[in-house]
Backbone bond lengths (Angstrom), bond angles and torsions (degrees), N, CA, C in turn:
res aa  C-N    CA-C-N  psi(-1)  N-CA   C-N-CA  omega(-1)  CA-C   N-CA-C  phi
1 X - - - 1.448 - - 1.528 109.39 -
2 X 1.444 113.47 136.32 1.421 106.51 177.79 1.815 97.97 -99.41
3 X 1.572 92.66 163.98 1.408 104.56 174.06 1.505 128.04 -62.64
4 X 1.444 142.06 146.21 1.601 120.47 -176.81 1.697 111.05 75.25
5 X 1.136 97.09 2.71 1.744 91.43 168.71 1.188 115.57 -126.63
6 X 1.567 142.11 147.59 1.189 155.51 146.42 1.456 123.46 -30.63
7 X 1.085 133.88 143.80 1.405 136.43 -169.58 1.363 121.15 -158.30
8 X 0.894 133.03 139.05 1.579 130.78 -162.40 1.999 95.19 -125.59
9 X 1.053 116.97 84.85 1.268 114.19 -164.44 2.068 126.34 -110.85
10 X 1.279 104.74 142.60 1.082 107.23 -154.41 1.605 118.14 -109.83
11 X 1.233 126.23 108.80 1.755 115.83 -162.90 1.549 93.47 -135.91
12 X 1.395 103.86 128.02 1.555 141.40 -170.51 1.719 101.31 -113.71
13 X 1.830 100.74 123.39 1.407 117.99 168.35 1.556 89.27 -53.60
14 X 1.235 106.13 162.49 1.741 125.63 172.18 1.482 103.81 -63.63
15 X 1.028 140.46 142.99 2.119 150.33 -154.18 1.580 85.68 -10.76
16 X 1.093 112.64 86.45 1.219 137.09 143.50 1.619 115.56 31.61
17 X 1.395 102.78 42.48 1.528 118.24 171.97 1.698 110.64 -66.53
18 X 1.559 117.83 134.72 1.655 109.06 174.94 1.571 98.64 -83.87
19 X 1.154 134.01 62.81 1.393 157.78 145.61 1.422 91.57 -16.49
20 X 1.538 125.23 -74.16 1.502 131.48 -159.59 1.682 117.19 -93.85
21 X 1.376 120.73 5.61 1.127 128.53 125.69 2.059 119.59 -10.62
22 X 1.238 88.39 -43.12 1.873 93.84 -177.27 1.470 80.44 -89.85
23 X 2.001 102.28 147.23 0.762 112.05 151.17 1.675 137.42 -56.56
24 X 1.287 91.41 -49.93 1.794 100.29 -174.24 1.509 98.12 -47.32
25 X 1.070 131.68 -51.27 1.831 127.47 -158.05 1.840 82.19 -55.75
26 X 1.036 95.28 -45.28 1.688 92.68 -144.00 1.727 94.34 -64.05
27 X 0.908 107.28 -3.42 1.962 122.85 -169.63 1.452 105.62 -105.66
28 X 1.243 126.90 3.65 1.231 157.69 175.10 1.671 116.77 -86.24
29 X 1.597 76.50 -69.75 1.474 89.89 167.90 1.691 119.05 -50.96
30 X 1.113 105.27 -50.75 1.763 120.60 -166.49 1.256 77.67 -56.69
31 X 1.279 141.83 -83.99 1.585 154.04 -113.16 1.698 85.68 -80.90
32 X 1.284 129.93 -38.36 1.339 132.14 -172.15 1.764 97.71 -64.32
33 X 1.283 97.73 -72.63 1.148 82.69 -167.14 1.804 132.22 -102.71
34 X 1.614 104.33 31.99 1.219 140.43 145.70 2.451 102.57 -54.23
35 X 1.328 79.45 -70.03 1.810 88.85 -179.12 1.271 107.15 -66.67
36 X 1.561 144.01 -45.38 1.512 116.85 155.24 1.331 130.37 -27.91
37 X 1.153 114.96 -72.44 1.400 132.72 166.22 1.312 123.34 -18.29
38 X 1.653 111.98 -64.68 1.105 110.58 -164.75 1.880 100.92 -87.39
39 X 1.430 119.27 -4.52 1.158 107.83 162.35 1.066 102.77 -114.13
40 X 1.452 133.26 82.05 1.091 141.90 118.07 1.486 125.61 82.84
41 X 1.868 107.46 -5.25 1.420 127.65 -163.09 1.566 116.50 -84.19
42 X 1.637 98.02 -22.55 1.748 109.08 -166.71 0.933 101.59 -132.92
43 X 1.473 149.36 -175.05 1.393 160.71 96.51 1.521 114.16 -106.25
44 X 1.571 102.77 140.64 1.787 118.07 -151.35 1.281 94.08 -120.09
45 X 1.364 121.70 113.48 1.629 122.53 -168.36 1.916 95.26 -107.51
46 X 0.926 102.54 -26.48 1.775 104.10 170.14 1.658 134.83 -175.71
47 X 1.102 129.82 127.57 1.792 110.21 -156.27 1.596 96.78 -117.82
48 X 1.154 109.08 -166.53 1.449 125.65 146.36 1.676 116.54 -167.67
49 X 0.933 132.33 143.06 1.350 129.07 -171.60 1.592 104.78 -121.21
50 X 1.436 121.18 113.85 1.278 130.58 -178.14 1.438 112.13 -79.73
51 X 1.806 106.40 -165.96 1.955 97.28 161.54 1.244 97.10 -93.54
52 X 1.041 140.54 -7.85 1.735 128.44 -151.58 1.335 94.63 -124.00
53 X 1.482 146.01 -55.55 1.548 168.55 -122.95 1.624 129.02 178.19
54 X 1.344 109.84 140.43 1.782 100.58 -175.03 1.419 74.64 -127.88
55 X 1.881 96.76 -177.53 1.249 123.70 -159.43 1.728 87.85 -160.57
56 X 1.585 99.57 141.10 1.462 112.17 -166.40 1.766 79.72 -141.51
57 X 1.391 103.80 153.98 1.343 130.12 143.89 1.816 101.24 -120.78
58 X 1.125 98.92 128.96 1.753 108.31 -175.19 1.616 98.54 -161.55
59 X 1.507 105.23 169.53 1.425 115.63 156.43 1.350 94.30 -162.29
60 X 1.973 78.49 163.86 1.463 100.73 -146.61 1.744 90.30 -99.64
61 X 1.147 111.26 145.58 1.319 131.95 -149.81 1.922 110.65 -107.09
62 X 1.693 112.98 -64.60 1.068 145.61 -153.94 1.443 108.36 -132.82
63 X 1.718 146.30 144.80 0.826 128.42 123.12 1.398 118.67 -39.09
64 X 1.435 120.12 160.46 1.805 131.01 161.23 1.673 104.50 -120.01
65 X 1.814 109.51 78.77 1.040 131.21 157.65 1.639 81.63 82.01
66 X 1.525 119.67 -127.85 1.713 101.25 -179.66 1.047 115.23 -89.06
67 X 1.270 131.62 -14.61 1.494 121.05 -173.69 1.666 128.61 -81.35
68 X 1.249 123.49 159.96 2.029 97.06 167.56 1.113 99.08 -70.15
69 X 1.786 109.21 -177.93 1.115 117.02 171.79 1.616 125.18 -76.12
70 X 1.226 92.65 -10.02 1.703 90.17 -160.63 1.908 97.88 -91.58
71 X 1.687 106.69 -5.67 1.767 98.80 156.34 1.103 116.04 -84.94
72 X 1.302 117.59 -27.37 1.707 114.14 169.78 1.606 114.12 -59.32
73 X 1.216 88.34 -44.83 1.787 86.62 -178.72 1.707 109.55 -50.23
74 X 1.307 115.58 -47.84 1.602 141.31 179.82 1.453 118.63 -44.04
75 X 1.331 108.08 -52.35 1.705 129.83 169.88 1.295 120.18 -75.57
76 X 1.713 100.29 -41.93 1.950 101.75 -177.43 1.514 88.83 -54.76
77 X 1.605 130.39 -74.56 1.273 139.49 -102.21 1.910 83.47 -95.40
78 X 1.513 116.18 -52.07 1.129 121.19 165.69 1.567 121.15 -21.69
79 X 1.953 104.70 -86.95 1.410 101.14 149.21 1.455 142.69 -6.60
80 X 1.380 112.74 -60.79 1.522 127.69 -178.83 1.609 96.22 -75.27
81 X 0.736 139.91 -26.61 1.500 117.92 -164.24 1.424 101.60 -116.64
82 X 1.315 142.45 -45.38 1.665 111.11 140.72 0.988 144.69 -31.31
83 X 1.205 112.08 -38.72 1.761 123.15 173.70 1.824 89.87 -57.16
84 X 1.380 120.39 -75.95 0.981 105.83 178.39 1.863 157.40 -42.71
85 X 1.563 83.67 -39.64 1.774 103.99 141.66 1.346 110.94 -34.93
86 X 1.354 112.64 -78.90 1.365 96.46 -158.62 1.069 124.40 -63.64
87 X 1.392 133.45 -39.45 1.517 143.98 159.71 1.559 102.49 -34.31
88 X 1.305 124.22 -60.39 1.535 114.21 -140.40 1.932 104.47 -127.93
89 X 1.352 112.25 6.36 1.648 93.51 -161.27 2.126 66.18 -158.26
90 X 1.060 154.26 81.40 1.665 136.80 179.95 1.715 94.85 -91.23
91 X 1.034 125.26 -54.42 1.720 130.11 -172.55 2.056 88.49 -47.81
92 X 1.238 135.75 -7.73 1.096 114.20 -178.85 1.375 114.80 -102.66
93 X 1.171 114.81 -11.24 1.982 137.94 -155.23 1.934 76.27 -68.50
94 X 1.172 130.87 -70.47 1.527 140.85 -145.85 1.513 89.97 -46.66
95 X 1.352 114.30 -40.73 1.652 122.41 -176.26 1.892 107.87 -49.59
96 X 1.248 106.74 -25.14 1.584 103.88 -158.88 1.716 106.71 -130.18
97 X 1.470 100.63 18.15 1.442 108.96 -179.32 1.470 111.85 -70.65
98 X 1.177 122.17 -179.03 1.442 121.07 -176.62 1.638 111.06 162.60
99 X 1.362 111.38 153.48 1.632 120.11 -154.75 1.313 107.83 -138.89
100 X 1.726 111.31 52.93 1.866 98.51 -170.45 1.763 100.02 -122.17
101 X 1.481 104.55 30.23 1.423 117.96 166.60 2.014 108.25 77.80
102 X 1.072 114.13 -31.43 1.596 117.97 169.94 1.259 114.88 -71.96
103 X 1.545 131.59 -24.03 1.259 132.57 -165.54 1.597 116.54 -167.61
104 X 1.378 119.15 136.08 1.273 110.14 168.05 1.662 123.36 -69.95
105 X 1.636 90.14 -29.53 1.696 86.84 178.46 1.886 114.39 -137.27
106 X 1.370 102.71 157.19 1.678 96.89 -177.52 1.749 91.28 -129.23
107 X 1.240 93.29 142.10 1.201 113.42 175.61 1.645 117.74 -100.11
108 X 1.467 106.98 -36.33 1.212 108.24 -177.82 1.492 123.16 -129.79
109 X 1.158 142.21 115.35 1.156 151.68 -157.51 1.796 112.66 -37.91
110 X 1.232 116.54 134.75 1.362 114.59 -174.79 1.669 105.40 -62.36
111 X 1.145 116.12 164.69 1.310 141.61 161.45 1.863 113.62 57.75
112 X 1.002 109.29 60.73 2.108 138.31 -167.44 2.047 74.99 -27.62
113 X 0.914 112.34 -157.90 1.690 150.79 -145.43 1.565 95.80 -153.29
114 X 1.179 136.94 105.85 1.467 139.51 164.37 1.903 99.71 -111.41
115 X 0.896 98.64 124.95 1.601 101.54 146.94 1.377 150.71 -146.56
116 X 0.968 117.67 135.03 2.079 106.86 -143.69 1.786 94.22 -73.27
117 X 1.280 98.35 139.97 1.775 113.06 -172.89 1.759 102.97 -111.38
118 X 1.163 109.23 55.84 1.557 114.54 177.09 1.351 126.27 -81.37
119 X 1.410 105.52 28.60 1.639 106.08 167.26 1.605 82.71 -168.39
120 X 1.726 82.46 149.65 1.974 94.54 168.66 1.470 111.61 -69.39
121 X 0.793 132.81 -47.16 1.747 118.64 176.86 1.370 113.73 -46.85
122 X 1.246 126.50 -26.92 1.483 125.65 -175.48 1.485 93.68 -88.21
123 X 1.075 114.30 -51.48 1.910 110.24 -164.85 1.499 88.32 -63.31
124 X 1.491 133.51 -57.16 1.548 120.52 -169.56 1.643 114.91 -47.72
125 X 1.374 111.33 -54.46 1.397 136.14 178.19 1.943 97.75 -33.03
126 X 1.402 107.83 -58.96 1.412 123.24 -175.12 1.511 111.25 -75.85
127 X 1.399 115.50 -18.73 1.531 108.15 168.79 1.570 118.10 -95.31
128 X 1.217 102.90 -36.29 1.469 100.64 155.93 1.461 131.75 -35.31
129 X 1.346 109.92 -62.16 1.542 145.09 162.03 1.726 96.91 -39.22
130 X 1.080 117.39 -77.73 1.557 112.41 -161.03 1.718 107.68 -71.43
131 X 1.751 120.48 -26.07 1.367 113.27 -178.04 1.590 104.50 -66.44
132 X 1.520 119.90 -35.56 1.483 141.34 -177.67 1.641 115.62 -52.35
133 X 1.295 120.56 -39.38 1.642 134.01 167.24 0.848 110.74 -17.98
134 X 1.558 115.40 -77.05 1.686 110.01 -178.47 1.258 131.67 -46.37
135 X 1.331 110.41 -29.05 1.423 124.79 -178.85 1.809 105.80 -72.16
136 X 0.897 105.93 -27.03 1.965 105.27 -173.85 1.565 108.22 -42.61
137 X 0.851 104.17 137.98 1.890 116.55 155.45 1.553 115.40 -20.60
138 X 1.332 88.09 -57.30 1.673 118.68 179.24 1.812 107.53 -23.78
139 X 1.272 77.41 -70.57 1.875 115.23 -179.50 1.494 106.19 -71.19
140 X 1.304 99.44 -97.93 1.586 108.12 -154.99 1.011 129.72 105.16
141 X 1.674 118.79 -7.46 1.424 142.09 -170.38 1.417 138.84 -28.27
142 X 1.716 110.67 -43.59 1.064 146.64 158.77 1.632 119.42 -163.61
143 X 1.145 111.42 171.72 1.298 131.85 -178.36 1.787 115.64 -72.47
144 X 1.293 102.97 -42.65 1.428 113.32 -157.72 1.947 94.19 -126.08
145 X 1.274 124.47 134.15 1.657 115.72 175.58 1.465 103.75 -65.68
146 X 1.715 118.73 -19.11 1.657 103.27 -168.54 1.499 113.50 -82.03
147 X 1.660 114.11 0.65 1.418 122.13 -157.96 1.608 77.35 -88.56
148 X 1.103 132.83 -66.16 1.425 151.66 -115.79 1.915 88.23 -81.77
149 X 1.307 110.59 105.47 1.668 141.46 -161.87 1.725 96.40 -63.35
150 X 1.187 121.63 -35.64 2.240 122.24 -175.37 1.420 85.14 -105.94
151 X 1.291 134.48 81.65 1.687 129.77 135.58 1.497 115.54 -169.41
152 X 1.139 144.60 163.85 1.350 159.21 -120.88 1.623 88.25 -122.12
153 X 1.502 121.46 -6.48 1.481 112.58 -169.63 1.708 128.53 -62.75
154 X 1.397 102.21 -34.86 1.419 125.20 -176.55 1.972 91.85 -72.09
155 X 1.006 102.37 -38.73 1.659 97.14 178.56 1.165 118.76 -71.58
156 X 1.158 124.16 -11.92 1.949 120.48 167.66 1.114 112.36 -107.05
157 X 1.740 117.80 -9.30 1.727 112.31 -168.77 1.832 90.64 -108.82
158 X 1.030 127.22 -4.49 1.704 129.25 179.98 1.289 120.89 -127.02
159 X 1.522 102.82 -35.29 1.623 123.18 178.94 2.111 97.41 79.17
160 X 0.859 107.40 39.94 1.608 112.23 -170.84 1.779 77.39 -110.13
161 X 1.449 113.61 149.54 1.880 123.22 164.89 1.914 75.44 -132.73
162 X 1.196 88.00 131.68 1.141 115.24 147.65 1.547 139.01 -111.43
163 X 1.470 100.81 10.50 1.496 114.11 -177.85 1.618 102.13 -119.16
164 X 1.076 130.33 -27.39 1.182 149.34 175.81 1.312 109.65 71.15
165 X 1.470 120.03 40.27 1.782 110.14 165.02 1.245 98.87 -117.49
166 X 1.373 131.71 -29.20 1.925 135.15 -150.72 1.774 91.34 -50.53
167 X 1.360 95.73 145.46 1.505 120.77 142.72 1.452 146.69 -118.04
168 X 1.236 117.03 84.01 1.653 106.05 -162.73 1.456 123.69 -26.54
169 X 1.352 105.26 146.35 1.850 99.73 -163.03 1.651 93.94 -82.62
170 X 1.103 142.84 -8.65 1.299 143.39 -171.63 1.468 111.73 -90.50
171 X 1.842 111.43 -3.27 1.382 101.27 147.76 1.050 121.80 -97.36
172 X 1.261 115.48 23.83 2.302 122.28 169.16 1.109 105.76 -97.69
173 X 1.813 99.22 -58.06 1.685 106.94 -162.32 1.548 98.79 -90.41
């Protein structure tokens, strides 16, 4: 992802474990990219956080020291939820083990889903799409995307943030 551009981006638990099923991970997430935000690295135009995978429209703002932000996001959130494994859930750690010399464990599947959002019909098209998730067959989650408590939906259908980083995408496009 380059910096100053839009992205419609896609990050998968490791073989598709509902990992984020727990709230706290998913409170992880917020807190991750709550602290981008407020330093200045990202702006979050709409998310949703599944059990298996979330989906962000964001852009990346700042390096975070050398890395982008969206590896920081990768390592913080990673970090936090092993740490927590082991403390509180250990029979699950074996689930997220791994032997490729950088890490004992991965939380989230290599190589995310980026896709450049260079016109508002595509970024709407893609927020539509990601507020809609919960609603799938798949799921069943809720009825309505504004009910559904992990996504940016209640923030375009009320204008209420309850996470306090969102930015409406209609101050880009």
């Amino acid at each position: 992802m380059d910096f100053d551009e839009v992205y419609f981006w896609t990050d998968t638990i490791k073989d598709w474990k509902c990992l984020l099923n727990h709230d706290q991970y998913k409170e992880i997430v917020i807190l991750s990219w709550r602290n981008l935000v407020t330093r200045g690295l990202v702006i979050v135009y709409g998310f949703v956080i599944m059990p298996n995978h979330l989906h962000v429209i964001w852009e990346m703002k700042e390096p975070n020291g050398k890395e982008m932000p969206h590896a920081s996001f990768n390592k913080f959130t990673s970090h936090m939820i092993v740490k927590d494994l082991k403390l509180y859930s250990p029979e699950l750690l074996p689930l997220f083990k791994v032997e490729d010399g950088e890490r004992n464990f991965r939380v989230w599947q290599r190589d995310p889903l980026a896709i450049l959002m260079d016109s508002r019909e595509k970024l709407e098209q893609k927020l539509t799409y990601l507020h809609n998730n919960p609603l799938h067959e798949r799921w069943g989650i809720v009825d309505r995307p504004e009910s559904y408590r992990w996504s940016s939906a209640r923030f375009y259908e009320v204008g209420v943030d309850n996470f306090g980083f969102l930015t409406h995408y209609m101050d880009r496009f």
